[in-house]
DSSP file (Angstrom, degrees, kcal/mol; ACC not computed):
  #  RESIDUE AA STRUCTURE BP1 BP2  ACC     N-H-->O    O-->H-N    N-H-->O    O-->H-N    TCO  KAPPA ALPHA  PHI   PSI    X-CA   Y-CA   Z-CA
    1    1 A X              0   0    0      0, 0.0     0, 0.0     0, 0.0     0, 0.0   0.000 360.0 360.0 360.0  46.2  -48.7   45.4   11.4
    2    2 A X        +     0   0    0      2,-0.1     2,-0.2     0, 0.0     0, 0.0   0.430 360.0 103.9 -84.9  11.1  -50.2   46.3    7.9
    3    3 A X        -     0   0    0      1,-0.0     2,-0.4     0, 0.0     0, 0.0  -0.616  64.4-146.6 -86.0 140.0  -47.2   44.5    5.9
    4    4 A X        -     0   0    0     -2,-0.2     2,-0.2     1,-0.0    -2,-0.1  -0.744  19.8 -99.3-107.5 174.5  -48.3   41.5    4.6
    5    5 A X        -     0   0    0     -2,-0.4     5,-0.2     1,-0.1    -1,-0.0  -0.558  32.0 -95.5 -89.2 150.5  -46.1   38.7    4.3
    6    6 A X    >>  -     0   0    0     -2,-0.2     4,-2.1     1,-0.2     3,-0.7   0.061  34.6-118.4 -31.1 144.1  -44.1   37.1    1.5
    7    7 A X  H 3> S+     0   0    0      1,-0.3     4,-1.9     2,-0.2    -1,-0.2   0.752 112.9  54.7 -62.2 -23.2  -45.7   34.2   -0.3
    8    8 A X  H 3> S+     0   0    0      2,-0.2     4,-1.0     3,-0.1    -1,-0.3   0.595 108.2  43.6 -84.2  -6.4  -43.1   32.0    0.7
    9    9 A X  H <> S+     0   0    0     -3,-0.7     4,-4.3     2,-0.2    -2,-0.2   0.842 110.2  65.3 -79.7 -48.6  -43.3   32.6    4.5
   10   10 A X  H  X S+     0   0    0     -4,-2.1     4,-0.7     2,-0.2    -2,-0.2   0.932 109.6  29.4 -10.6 -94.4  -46.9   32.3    3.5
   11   11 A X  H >X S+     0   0    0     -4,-1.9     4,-2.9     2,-0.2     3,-1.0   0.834 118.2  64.8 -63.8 -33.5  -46.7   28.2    2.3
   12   12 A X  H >X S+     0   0    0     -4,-1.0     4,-1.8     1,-0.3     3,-0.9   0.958 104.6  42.2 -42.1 -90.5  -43.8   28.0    5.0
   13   13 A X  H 3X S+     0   0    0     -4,-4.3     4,-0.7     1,-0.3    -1,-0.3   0.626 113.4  52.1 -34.4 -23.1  -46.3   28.7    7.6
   14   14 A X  H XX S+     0   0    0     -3,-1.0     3,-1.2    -4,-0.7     4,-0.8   0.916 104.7  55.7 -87.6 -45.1  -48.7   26.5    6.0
   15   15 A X  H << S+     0   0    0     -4,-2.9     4,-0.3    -3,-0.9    -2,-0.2   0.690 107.6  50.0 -64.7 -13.3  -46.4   23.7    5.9
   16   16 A X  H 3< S+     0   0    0     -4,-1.8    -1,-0.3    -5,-0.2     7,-0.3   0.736 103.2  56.5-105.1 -10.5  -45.8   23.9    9.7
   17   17 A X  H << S+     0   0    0     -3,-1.2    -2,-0.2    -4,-0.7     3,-0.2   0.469 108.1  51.4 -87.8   8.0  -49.3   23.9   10.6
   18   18 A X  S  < S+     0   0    0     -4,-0.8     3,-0.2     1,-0.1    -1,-0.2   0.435 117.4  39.3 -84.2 -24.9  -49.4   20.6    8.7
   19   19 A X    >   +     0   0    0     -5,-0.4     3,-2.3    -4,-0.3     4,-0.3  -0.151  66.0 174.5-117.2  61.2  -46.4   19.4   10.7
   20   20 A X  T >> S+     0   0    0      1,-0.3     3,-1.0     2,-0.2     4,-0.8   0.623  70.4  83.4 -40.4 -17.3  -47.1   20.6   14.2
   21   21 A X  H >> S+     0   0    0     32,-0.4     4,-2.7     1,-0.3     3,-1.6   0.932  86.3  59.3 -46.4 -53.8  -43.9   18.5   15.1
   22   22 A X  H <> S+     0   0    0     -3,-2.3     4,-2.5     1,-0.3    -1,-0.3   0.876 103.3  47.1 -27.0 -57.8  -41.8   21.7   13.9
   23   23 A X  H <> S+     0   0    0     -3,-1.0     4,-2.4    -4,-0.3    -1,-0.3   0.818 109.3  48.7 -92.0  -5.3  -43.1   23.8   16.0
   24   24 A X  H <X S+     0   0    0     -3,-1.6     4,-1.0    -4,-0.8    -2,-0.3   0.670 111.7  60.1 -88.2 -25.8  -42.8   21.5   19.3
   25   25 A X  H  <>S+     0   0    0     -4,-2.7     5,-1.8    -5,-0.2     6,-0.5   0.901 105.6  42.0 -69.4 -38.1  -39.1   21.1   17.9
   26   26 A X  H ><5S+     0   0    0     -4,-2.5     3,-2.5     4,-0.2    -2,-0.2   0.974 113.1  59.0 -56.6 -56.6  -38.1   24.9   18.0
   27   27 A X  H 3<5S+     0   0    0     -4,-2.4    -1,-0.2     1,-0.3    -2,-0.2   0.767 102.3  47.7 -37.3 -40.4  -39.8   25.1   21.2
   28   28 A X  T 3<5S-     0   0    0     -4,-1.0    -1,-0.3    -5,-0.0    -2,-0.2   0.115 117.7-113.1 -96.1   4.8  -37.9   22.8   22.7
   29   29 A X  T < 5S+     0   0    0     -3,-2.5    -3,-0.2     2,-0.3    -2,-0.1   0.291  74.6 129.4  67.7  30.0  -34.9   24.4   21.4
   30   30 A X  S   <S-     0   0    0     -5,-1.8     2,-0.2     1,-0.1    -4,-0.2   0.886  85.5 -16.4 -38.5 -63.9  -33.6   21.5   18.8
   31   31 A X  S    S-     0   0    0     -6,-0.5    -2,-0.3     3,-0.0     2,-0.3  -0.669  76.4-103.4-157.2-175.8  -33.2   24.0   16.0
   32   32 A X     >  -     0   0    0     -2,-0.2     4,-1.0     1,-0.1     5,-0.1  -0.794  25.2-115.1-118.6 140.8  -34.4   27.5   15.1
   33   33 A X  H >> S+     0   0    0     -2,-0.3     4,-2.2     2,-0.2     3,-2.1   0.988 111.6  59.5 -79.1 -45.9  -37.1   28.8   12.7
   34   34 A X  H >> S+     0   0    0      1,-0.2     4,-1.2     2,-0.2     3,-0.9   0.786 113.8  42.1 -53.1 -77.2  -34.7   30.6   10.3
   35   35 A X  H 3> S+     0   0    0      1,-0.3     4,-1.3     2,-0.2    -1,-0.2   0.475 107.1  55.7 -10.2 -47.3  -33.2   27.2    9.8
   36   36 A X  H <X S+     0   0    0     -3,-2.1     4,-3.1    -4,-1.0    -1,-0.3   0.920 119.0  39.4 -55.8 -66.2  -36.2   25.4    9.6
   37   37 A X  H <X S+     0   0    0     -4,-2.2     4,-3.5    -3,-0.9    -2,-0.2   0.820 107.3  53.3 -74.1  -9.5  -37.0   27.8    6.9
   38   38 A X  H  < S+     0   0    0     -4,-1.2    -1,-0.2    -5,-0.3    -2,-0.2   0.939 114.1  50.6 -68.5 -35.8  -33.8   28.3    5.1
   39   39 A X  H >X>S+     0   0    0     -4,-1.3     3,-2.0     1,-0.3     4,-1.1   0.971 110.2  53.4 -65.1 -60.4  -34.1   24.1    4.9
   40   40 A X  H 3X5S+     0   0    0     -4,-3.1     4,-3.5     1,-0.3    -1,-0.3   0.913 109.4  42.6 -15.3 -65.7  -37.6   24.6    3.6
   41   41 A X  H 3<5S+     0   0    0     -4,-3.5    -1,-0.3     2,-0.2    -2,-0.2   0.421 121.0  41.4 -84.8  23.5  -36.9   27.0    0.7
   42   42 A X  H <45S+     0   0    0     -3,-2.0    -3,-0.1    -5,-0.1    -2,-0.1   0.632 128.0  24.4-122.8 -93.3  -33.6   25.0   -0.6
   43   43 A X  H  <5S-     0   0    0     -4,-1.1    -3,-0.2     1,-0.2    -2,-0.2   0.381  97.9-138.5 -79.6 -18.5  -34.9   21.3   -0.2
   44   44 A X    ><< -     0   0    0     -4,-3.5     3,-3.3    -5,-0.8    -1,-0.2   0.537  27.2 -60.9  77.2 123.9  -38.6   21.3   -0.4
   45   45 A X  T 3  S+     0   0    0      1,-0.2    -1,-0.1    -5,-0.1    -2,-0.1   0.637 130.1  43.8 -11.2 -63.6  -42.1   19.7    1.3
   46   46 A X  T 3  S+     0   0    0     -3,-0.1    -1,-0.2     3,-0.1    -2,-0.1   0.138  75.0 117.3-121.0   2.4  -40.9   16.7    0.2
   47   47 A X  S X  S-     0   0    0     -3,-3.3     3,-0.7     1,-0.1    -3,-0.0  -0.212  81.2-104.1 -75.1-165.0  -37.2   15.9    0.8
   48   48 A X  G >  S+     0   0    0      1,-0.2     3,-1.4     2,-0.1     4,-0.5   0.597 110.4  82.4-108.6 -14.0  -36.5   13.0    3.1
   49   49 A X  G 3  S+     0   0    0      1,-0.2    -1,-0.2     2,-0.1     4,-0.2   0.589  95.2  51.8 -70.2   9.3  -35.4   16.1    6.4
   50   50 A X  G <> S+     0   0    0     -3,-0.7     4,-1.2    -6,-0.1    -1,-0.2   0.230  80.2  86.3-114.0  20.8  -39.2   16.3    7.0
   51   51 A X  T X4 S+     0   0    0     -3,-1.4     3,-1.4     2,-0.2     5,-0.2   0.991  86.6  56.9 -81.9 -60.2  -39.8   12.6    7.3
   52   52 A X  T 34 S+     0   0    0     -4,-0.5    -1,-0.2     1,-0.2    -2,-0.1   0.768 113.9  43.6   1.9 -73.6  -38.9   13.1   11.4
   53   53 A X  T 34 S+     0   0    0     -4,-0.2   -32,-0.4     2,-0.1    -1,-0.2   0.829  95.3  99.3 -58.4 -45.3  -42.0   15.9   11.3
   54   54 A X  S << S-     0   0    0     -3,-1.4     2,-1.2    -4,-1.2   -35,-0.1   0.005  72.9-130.1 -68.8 143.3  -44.8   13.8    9.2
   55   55 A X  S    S-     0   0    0      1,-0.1    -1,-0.1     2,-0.0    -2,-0.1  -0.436  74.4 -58.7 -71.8  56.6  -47.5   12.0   10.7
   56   56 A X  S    S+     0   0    0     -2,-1.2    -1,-0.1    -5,-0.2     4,-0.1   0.861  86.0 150.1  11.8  70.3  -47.0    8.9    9.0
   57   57 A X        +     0   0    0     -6,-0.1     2,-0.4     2,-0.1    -1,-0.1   0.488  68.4  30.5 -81.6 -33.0  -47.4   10.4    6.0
   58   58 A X  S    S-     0   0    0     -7,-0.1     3,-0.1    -4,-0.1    -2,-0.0  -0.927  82.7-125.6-128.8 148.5  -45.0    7.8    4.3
   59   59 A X     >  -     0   0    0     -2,-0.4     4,-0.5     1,-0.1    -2,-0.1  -0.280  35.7-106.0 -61.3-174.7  -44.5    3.7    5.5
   60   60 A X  H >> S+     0   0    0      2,-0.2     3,-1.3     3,-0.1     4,-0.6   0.888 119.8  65.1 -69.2 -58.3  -41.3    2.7    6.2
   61   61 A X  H 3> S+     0   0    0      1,-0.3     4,-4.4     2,-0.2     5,-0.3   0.889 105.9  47.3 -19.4 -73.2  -41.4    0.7    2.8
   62   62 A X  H 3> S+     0   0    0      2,-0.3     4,-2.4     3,-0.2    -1,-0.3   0.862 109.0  48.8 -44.0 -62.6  -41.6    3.8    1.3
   63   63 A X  H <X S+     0   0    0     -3,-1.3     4,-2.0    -4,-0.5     5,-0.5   0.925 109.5  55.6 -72.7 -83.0  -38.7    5.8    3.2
   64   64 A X  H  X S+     0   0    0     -4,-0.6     4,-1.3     2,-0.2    -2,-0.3   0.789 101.6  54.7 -14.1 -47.3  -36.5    3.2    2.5
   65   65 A X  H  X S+     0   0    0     -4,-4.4     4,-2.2    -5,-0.5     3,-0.3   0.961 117.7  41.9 -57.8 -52.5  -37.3    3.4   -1.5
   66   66 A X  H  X S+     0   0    0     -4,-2.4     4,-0.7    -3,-0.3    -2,-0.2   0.610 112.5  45.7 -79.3 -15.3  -36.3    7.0   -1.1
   67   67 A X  H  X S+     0   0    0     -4,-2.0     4,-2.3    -5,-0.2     7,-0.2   0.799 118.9  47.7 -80.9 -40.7  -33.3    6.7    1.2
   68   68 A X  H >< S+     0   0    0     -4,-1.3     3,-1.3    -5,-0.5    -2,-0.2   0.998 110.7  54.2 -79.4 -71.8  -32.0    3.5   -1.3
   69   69 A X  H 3< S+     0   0    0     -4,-2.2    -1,-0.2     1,-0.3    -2,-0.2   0.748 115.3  31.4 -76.1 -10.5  -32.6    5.6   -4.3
   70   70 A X  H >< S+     0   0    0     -4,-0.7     3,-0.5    -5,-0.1    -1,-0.3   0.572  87.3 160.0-111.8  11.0  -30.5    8.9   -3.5
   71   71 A X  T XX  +     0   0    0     -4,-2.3     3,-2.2    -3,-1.3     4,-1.1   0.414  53.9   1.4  96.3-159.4  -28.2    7.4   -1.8
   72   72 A X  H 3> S+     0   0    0      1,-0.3     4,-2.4     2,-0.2    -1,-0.3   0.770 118.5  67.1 -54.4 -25.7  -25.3    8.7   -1.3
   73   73 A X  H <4 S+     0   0    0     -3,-0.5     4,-0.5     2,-0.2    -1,-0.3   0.341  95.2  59.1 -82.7  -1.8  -25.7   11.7   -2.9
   74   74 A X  H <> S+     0   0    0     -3,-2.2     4,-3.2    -7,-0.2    -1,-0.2   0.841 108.8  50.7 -88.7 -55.1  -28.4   13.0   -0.2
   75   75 A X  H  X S+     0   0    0     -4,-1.1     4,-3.2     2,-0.2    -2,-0.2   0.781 104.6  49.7 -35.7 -58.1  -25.7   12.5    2.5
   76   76 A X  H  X S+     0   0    0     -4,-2.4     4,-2.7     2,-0.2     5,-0.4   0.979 115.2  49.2 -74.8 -50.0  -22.9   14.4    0.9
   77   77 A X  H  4 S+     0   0    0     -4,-0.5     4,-0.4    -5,-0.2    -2,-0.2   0.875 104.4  56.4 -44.2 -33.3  -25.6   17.2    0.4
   78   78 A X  H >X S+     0   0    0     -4,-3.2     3,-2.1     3,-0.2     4,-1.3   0.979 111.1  46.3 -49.8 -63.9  -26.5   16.8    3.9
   79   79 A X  H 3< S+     0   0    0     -4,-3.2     4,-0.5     1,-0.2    -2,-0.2   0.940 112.0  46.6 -44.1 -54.1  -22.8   17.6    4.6
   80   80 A X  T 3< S+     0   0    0     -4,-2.7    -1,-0.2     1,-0.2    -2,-0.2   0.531 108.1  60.1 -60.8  -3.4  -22.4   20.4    2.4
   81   81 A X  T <4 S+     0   0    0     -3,-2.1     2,-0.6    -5,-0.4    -1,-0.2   0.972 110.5  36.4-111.6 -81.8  -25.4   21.9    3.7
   82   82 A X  S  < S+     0   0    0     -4,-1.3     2,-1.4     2,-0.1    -2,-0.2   0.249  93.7 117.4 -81.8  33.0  -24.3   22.1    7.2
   83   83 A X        -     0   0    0     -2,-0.6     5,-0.2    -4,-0.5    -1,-0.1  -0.728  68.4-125.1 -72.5  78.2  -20.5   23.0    6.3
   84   84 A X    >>  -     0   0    0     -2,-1.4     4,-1.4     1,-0.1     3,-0.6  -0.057  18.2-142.7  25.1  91.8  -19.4   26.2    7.3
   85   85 A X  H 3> S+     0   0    0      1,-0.3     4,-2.1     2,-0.2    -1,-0.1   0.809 102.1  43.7 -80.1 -17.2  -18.0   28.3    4.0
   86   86 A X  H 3> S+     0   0    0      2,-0.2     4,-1.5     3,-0.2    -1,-0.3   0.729 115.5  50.3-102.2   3.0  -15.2   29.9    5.6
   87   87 A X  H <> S+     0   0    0     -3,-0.6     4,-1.3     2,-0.2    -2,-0.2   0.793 111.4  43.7 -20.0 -58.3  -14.5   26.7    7.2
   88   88 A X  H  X S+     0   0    0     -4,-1.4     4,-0.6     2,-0.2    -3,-0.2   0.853 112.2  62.1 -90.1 -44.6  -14.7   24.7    3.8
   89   89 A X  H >X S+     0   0    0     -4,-2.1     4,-1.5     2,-0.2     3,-1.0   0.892 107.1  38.8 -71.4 -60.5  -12.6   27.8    2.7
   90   90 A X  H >X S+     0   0    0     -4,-1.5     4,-2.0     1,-0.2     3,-1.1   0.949 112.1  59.7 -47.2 -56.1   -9.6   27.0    5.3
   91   91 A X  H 3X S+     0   0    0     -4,-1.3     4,-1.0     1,-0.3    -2,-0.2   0.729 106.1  45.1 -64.0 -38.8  -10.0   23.5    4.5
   92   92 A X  H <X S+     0   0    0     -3,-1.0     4,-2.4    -4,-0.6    -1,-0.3   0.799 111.5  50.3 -85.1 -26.7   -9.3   24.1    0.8
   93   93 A X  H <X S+     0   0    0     -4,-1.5     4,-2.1    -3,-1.1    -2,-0.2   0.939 105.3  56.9 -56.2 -60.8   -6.5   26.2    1.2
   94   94 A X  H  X S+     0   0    0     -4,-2.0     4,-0.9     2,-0.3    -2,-0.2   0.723 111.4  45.4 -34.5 -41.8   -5.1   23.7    3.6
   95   95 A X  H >X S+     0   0    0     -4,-1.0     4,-2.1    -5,-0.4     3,-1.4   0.906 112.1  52.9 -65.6 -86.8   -5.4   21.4    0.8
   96   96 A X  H 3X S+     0   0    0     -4,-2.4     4,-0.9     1,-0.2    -2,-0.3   0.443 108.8  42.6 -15.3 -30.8   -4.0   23.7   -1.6
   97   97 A X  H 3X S+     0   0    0     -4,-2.1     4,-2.7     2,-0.2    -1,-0.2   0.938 113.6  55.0 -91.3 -42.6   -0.8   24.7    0.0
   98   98 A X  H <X S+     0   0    0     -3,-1.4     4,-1.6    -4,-0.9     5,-0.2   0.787 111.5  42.9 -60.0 -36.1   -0.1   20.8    1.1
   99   99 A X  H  X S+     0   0    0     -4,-2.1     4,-3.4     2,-0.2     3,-0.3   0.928 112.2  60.0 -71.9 -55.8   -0.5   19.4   -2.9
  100  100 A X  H  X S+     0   0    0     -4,-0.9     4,-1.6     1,-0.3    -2,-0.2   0.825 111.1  39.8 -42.3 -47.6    1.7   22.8   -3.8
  101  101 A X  H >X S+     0   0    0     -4,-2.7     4,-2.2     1,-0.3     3,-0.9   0.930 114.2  45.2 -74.0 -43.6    4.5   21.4   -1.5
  102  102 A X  H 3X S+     0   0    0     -4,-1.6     4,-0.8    -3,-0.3    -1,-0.3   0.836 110.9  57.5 -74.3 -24.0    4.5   17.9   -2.3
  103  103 A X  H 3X S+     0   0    0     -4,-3.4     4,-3.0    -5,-0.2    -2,-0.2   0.850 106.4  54.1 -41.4 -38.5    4.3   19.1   -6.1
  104  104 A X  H <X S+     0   0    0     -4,-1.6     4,-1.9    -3,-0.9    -2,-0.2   0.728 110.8  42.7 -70.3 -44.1    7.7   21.0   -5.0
  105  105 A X  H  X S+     0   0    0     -4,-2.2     4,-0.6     2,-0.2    -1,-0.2   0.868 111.3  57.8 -87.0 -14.8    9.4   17.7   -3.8
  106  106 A X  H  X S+     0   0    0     -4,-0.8     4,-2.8    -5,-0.3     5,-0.3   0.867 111.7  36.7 -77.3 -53.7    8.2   16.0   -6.6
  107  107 A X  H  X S+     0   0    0     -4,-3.0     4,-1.6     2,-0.2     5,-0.4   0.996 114.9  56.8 -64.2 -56.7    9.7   18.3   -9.0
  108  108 A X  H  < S+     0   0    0     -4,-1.9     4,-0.5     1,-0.3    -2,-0.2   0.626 109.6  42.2 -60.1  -8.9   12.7   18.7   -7.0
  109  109 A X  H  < S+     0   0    0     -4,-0.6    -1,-0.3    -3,-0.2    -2,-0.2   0.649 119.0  46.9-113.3 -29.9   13.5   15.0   -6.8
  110  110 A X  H  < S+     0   0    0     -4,-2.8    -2,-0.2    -3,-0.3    -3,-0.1   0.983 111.7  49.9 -84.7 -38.0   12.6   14.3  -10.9
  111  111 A X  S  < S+     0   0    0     -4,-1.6     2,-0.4    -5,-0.3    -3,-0.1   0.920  96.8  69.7 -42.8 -51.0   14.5   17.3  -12.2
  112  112 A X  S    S-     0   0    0     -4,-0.5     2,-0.2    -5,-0.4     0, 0.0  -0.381  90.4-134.7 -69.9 137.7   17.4   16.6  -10.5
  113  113 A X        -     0   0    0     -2,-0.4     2,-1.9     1,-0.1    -2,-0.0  -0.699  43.0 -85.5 -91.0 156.5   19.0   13.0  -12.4
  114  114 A X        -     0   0    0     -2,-0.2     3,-0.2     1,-0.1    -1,-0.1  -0.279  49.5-141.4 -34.1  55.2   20.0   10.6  -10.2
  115  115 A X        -     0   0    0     -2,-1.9    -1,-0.1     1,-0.1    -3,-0.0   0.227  34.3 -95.9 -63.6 142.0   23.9   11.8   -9.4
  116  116 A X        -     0   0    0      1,-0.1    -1,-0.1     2,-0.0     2,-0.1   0.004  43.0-115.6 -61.5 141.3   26.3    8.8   -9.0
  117  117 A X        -     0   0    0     -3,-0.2     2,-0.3     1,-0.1    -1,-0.1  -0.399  26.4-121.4 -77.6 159.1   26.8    7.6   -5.2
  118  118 A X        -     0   0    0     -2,-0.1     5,-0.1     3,-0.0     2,-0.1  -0.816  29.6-167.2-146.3  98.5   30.2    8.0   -3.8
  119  119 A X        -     0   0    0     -2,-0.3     3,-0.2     1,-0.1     4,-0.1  -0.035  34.1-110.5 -96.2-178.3   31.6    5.1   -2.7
  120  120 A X  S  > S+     0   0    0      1,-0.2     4,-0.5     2,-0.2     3,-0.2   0.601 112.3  56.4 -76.1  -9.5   34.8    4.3   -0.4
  121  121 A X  H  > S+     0   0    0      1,-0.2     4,-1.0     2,-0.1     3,-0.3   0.880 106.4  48.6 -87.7 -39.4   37.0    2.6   -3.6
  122  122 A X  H  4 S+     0   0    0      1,-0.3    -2,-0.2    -3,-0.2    -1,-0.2   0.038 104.5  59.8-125.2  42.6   36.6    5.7   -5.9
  123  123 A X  H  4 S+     0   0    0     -3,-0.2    -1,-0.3    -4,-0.1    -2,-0.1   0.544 103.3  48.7 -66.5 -48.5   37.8    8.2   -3.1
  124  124 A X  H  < S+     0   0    0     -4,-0.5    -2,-0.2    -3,-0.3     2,-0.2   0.851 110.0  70.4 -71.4 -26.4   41.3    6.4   -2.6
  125  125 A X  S  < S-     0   0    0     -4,-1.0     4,-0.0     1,-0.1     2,-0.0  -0.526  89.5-101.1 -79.5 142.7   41.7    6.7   -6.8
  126  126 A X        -     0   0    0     -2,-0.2    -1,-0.1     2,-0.1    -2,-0.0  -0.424   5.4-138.6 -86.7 173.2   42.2    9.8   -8.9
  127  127 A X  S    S+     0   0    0      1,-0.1     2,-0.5    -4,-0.1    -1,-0.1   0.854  94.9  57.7 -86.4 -33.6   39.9   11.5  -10.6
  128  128 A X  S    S-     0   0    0      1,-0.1    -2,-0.1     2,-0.1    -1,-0.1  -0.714  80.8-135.8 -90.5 127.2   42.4   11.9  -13.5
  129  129 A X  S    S+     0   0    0     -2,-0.5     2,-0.4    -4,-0.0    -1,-0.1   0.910  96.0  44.5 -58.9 -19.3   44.0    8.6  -15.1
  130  130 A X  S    S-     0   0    0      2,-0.0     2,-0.5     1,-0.0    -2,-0.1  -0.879  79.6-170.8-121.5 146.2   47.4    9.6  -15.4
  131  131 A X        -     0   0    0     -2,-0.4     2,-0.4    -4,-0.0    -2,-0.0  -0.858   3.4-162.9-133.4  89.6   48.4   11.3  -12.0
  132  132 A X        -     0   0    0     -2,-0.5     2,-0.4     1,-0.0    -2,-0.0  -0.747   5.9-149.4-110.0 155.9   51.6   13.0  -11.9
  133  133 A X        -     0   0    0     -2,-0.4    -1,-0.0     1,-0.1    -2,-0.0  -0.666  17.2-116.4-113.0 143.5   53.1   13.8   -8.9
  134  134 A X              0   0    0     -2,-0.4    -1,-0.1     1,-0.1     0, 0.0  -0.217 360.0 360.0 -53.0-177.6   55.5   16.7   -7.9
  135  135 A X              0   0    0      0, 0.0    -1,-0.1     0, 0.0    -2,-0.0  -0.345 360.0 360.0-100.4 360.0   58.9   15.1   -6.8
């Protein structure tokens, strides 16, 4: 075991022996370390998925300021973040084929002009005014 480890596994590791909660959460088989870390090296000490872990490290006052000021925009990341990419890849196809088609009825109903209805008077009349008839 002479390899030493990366510097980021390094501050990873220090950052769970400041939040022993982490490791009583793996145990317990909530989540997984590669997760734990992947979340780590994306988001950072400090995003608002290690407030769970902290020792009341922040008030509530405080989480609240941070929740309020990114907003939505922590949320959708949260989504995108556990998204599935060949998932979100069907899903956009799936979009994609569904605009194509309603693009396709959309053209097909403005290209075509409106073509005159055909109504029960201007069957029984001919099409030509003067109508001559065999004898």
């Amino acid at each position: 075991m002479g390899k030493s480890l990366h510097p980021k596994v390094k501050e990873f590791k220090e950052f769970v022996r400041k939040n022993p909660k982490i490791i009583k959460d793996v145990r317990n088989g909530n989540t997984n370390w590669q997760d734990l870390f992947e979340d780590w090296y994306i988001l950072g000490e400090e995003d608002t998925r290690w407030d769970s872990y902290r020792d009341g490290e922040k008030s509530s006052e405080a989480k609240a300021v941070d929740s309020n000021k990114n907003g939505w925009f922590d949320s959708v990341g949260e989504l995108v973040k556990n998204m599935d990419a060949n998932q979100l890849q069907s899903h956009i196809n799936n979009i994609s084929e569904v605009l194509g088609t309603v693009q396709g009825v959309i053209s097909q109903f403005s290209s075509n002009p409106k073509s005159p209805t055909v109504s029960s008077d201007t069957r029984s009349k001919p099409s030509h005014p003067f109508s001559f008839r065999k004898d």
